[in-house]
PQR file of N, CA, C, O and H, with PARSE charges and radii, in Angstrom:
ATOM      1  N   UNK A   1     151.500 -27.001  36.841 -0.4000 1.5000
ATOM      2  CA  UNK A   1     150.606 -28.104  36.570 -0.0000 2.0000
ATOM      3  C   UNK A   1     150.031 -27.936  35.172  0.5500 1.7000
ATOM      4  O   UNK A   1     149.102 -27.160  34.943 -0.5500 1.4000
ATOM      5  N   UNK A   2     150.635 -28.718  34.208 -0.4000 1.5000
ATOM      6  CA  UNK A   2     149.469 -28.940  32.928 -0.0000 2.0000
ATOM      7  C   UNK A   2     148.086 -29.662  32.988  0.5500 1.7000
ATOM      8  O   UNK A   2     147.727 -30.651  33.628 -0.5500 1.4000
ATOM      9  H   UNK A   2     151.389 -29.348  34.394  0.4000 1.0000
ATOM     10  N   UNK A   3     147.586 -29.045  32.325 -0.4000 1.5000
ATOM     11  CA  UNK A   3     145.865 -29.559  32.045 -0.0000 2.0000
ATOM     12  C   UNK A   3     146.128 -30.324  31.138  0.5500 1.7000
ATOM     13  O   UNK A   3     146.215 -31.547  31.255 -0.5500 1.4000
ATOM     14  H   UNK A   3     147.878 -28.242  31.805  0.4000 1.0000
ATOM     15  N   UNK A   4     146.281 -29.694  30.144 -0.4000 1.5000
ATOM     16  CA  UNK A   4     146.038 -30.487  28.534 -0.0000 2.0000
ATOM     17  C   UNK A   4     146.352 -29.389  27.307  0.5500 1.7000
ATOM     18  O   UNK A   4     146.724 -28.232  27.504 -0.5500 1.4000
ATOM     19  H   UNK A   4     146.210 -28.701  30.049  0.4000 1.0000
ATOM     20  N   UNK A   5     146.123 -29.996  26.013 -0.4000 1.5000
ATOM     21  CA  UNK A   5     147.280 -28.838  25.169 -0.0000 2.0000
ATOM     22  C   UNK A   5     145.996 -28.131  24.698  0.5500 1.7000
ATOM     23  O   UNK A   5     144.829 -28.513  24.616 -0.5500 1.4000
ATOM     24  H   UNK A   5     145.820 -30.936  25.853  0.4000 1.0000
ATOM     25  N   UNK A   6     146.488 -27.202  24.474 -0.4000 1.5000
ATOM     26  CA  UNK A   6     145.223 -26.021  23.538 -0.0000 2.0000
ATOM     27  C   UNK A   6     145.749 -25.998  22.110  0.5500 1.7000
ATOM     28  O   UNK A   6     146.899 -26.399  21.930 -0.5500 1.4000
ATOM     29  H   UNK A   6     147.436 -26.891  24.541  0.4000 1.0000
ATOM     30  N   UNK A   7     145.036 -25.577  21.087 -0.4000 1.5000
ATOM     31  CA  UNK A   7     144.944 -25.739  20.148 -0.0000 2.0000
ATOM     32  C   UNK A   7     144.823 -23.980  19.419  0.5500 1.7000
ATOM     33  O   UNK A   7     144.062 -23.210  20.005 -0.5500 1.4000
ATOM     34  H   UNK A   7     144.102 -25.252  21.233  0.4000 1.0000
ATOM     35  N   UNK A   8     145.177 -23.741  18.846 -0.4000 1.5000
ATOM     36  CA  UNK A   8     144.947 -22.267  18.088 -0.0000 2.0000
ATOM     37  C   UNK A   8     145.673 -22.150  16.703  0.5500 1.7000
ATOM     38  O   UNK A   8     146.818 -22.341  16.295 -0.5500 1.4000
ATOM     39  H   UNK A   8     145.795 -24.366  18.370  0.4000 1.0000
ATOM     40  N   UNK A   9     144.298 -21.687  16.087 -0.4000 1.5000
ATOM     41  CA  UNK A   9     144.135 -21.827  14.324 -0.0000 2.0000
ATOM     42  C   UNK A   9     145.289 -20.532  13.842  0.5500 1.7000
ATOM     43  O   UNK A   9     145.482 -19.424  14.343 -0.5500 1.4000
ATOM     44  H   UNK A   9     143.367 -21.531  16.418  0.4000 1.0000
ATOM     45  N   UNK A  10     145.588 -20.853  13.290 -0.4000 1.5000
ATOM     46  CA  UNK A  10     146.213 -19.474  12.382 -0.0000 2.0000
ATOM     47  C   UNK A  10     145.940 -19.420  11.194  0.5500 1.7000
ATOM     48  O   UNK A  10     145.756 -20.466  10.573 -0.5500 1.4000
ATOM     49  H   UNK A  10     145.431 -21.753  12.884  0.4000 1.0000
ATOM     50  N   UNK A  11     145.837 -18.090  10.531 -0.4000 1.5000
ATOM     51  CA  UNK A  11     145.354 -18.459   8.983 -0.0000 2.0000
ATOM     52  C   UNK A  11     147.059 -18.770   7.951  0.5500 1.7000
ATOM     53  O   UNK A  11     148.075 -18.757   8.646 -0.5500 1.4000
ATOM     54  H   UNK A  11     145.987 -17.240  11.036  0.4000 1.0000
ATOM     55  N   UNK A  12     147.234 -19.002   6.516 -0.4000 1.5000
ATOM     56  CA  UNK A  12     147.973 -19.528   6.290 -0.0000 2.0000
ATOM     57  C   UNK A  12     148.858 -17.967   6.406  0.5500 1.7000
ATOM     58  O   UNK A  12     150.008 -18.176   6.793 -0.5500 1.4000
ATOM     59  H   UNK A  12     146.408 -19.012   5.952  0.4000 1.0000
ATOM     60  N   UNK A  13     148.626 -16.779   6.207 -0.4000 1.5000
ATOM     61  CA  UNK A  13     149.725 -16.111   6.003 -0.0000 2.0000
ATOM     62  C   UNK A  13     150.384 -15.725   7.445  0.5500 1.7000
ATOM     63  O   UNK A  13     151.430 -15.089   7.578 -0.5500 1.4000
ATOM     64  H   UNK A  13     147.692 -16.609   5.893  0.4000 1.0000
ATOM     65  N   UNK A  14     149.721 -16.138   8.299 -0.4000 1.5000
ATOM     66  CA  UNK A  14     150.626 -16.127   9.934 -0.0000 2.0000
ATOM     67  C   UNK A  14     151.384 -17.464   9.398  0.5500 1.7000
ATOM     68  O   UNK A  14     152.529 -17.214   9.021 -0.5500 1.4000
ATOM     69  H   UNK A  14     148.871 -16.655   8.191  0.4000 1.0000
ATOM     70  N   UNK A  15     151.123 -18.393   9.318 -0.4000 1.5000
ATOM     71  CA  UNK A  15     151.668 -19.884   9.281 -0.0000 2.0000
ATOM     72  C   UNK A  15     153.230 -19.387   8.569  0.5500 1.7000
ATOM     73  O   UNK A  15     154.318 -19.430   9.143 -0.5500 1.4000
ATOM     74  H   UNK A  15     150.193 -18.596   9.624  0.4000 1.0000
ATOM     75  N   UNK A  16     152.972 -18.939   7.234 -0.4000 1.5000
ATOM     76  CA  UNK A  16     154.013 -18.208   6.763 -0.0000 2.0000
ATOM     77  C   UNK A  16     154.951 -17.261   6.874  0.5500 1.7000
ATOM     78  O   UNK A  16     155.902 -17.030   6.127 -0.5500 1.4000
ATOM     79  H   UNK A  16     152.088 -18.904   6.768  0.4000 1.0000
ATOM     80  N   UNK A  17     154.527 -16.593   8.115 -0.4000 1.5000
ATOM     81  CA  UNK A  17     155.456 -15.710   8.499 -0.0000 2.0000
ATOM     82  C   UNK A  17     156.370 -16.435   9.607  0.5500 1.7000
ATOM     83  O   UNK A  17     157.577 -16.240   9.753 -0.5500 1.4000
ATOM     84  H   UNK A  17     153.755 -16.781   8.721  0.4000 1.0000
ATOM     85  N   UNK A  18     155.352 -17.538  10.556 -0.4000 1.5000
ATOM     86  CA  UNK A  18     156.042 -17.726  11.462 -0.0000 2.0000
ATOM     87  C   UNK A  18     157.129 -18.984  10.535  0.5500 1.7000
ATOM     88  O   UNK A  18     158.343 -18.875  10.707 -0.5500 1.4000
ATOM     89  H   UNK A  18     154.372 -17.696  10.437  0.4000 1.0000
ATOM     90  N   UNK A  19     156.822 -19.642   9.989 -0.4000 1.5000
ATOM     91  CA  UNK A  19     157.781 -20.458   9.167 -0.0000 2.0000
ATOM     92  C   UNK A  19     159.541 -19.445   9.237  0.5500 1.7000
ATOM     93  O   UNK A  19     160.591 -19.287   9.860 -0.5500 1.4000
ATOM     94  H   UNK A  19     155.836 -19.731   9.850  0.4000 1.0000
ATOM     95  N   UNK A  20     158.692 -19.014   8.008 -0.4000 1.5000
ATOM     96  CA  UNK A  20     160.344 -17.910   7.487 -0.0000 2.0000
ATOM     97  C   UNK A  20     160.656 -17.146   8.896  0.5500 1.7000
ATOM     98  O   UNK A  20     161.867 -17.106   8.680 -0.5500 1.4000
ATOM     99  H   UNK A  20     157.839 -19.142   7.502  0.4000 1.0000
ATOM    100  N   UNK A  21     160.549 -16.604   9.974 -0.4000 1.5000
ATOM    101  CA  UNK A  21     161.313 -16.602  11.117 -0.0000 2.0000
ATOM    102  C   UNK A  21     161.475 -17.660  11.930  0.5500 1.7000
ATOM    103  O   UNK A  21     162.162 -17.557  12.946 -0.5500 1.4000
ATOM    104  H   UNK A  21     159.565 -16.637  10.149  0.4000 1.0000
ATOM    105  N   UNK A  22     160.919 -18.702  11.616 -0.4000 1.5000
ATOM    106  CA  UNK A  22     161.527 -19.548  12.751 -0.0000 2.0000
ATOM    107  C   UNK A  22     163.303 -19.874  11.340  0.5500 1.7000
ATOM    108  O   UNK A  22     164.408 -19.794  11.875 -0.5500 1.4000
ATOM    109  H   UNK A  22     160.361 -18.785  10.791  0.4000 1.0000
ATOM    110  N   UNK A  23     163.275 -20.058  10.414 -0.4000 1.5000
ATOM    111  CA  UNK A  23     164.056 -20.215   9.726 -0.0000 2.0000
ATOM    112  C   UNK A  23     164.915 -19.344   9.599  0.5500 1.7000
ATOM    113  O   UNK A  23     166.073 -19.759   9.637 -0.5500 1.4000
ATOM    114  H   UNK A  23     162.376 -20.123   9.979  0.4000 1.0000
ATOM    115  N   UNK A  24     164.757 -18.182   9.449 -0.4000 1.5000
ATOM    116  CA  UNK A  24     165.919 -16.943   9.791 -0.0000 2.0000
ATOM    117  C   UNK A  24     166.477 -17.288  10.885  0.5500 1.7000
ATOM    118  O   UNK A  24     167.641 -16.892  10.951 -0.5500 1.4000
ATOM    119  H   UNK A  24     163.816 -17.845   9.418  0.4000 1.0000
ATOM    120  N   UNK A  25     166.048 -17.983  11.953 -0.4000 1.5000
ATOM    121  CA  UNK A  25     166.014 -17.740  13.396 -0.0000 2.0000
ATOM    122  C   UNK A  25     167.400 -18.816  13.112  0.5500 1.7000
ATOM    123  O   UNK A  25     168.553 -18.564  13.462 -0.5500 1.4000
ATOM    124  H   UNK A  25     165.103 -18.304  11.900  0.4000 1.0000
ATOM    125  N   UNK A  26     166.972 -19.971  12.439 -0.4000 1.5000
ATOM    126  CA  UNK A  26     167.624 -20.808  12.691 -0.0000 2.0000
ATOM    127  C   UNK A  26     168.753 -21.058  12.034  0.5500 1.7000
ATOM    128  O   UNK A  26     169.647 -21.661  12.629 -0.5500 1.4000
ATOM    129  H   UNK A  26     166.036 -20.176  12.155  0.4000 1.0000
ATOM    130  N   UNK A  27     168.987 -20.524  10.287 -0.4000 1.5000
ATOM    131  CA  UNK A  27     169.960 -20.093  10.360 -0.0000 2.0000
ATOM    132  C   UNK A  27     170.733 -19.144  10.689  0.5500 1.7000
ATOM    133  O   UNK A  27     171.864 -19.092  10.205 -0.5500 1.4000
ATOM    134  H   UNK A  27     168.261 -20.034   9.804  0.4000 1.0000
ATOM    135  N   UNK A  28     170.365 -18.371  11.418 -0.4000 1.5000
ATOM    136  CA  UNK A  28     171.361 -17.721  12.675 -0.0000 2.0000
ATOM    137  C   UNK A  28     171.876 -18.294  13.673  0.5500 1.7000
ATOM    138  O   UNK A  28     172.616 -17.596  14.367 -0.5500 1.4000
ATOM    139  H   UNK A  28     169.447 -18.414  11.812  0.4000 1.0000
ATOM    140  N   UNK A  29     171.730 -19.267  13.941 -0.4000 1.5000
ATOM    141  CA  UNK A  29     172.002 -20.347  15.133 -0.0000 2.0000
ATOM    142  C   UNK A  29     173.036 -20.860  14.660  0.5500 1.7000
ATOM    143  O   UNK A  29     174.149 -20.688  15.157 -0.5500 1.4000
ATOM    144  H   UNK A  29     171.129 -19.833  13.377  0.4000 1.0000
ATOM    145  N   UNK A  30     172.712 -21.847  13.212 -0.4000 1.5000
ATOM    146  CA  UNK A  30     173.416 -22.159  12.759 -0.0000 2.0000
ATOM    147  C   UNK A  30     175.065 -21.946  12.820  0.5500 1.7000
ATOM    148  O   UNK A  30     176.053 -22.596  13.161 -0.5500 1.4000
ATOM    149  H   UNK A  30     171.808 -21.987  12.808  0.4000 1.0000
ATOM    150  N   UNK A  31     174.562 -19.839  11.951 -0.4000 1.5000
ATOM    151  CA  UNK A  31     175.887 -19.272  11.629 -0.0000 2.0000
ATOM    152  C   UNK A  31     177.040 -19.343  12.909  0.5500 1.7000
ATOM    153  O   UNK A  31     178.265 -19.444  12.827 -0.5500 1.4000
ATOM    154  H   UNK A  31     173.760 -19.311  11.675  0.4000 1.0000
ATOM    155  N   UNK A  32     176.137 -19.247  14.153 -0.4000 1.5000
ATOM    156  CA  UNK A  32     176.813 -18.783  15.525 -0.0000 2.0000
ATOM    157  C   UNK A  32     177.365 -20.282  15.906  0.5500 1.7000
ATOM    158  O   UNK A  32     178.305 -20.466  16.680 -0.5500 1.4000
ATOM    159  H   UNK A  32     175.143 -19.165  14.220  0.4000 1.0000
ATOM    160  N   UNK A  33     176.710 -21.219  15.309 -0.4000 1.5000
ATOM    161  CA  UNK A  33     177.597 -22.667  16.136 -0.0000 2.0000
ATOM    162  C   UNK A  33     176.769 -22.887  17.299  0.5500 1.7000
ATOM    163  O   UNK A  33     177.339 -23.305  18.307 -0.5500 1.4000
ATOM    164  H   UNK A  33     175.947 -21.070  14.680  0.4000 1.0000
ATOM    165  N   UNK A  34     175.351 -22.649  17.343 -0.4000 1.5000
ATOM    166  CA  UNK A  34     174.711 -23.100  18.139 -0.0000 2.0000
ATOM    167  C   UNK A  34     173.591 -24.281  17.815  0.5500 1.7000
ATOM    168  O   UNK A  34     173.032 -24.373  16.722 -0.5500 1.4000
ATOM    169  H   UNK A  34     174.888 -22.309  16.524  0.4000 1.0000
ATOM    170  N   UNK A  35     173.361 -25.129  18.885 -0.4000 1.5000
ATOM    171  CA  UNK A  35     171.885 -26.022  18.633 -0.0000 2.0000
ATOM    172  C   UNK A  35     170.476 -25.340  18.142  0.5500 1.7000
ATOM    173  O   UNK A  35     169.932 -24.378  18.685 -0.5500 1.4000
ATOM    174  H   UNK A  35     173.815 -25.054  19.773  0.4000 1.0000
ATOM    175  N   UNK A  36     169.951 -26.147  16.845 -0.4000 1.5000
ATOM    176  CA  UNK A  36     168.559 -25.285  16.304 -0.0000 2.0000
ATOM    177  C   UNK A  36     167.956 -26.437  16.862  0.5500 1.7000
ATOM    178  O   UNK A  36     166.891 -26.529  16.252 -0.5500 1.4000
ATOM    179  H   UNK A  36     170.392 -26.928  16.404  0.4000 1.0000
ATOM    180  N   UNK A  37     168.036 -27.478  17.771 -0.4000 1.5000
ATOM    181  CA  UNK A  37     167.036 -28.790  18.446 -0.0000 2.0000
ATOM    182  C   UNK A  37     165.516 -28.471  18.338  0.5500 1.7000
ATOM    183  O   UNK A  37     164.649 -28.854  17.552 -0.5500 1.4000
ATOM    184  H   UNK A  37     168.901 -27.403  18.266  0.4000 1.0000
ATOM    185  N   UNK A  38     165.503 -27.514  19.558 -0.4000 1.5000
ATOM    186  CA  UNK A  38     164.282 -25.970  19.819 -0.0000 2.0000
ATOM    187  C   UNK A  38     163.363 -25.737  18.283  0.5500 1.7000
ATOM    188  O   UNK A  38     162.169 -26.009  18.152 -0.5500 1.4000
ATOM    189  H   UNK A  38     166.208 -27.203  20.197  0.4000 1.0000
ATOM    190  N   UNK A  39     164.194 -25.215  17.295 -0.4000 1.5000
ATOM    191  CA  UNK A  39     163.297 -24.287  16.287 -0.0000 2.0000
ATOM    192  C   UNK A  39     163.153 -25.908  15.505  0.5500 1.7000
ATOM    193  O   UNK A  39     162.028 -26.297  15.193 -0.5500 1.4000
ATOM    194  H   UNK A  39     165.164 -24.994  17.401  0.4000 1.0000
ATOM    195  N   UNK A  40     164.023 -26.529  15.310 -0.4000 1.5000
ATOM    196  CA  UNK A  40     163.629 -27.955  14.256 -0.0000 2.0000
ATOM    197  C   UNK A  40     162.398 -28.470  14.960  0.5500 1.7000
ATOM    198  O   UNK A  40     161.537 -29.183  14.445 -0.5500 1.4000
ATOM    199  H   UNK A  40     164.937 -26.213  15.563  0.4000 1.0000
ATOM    200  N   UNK A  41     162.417 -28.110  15.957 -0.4000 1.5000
ATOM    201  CA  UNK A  41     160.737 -29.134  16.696 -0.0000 2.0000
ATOM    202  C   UNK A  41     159.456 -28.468  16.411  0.5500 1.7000
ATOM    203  O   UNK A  41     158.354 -29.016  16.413 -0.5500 1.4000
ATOM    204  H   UNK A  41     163.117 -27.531  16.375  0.4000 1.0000
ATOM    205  N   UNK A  42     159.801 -26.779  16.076 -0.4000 1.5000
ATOM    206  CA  UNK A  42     158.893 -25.966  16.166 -0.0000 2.0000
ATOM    207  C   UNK A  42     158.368 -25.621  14.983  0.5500 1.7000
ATOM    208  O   UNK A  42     157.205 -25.303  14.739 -0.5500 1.4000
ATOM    209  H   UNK A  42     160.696 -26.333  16.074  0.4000 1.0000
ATOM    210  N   UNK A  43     159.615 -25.727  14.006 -0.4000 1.5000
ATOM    211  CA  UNK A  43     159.326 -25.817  12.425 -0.0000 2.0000
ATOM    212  C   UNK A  43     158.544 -27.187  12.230  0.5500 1.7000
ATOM    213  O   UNK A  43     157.436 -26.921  11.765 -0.5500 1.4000
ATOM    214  H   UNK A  43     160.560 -25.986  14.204  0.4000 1.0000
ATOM    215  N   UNK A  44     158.686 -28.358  12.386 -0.4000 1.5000
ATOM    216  CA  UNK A  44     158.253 -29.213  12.330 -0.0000 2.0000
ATOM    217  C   UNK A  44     156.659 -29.166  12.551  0.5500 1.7000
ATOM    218  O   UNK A  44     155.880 -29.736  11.788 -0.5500 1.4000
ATOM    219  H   UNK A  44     159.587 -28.574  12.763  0.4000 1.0000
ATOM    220  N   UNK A  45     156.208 -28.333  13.817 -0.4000 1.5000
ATOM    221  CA  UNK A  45     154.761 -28.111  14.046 -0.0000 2.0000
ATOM    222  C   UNK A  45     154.112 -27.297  13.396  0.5500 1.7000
ATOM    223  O   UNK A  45     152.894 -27.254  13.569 -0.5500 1.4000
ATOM    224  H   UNK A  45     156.841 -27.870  14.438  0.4000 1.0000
ATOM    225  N   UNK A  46     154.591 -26.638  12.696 -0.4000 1.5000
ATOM    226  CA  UNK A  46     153.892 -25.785  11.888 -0.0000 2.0000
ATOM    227  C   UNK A  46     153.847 -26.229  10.430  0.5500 1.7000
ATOM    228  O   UNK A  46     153.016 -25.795   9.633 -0.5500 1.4000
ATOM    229  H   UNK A  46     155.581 -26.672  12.556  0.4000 1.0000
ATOM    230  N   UNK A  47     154.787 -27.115  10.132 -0.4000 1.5000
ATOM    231  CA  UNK A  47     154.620 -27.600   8.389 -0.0000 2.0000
ATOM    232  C   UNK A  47     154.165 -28.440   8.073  0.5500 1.7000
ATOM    233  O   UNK A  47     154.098 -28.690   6.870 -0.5500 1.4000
ATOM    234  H   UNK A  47     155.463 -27.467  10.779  0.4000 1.0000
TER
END
């Protein structure tokens, strides 16, 4: 059962780390011939 969404601040150099691994992440996906659907939605929330 969801309530409702929560919210949590990060300062910018988390923001930045999680960026550049969700991007490593994803071109690794890439390389393998897999769907990045997942990390493009997730990159998207963070930039």
């Amino acid at each position: 059962m969801r309530i409702g969404k929560i919210k949590i601040g990060f300062t910018d150099d988390e923001i930045r780390i999680i960026v550049k691994s969700l991007v490593e992440l994803r071109n690794e996906l890439i390389r393998e011939g897999r769907y990045t659907d997942a990390v493009d939605e997730l990159l998207l929330k963070f930039m």
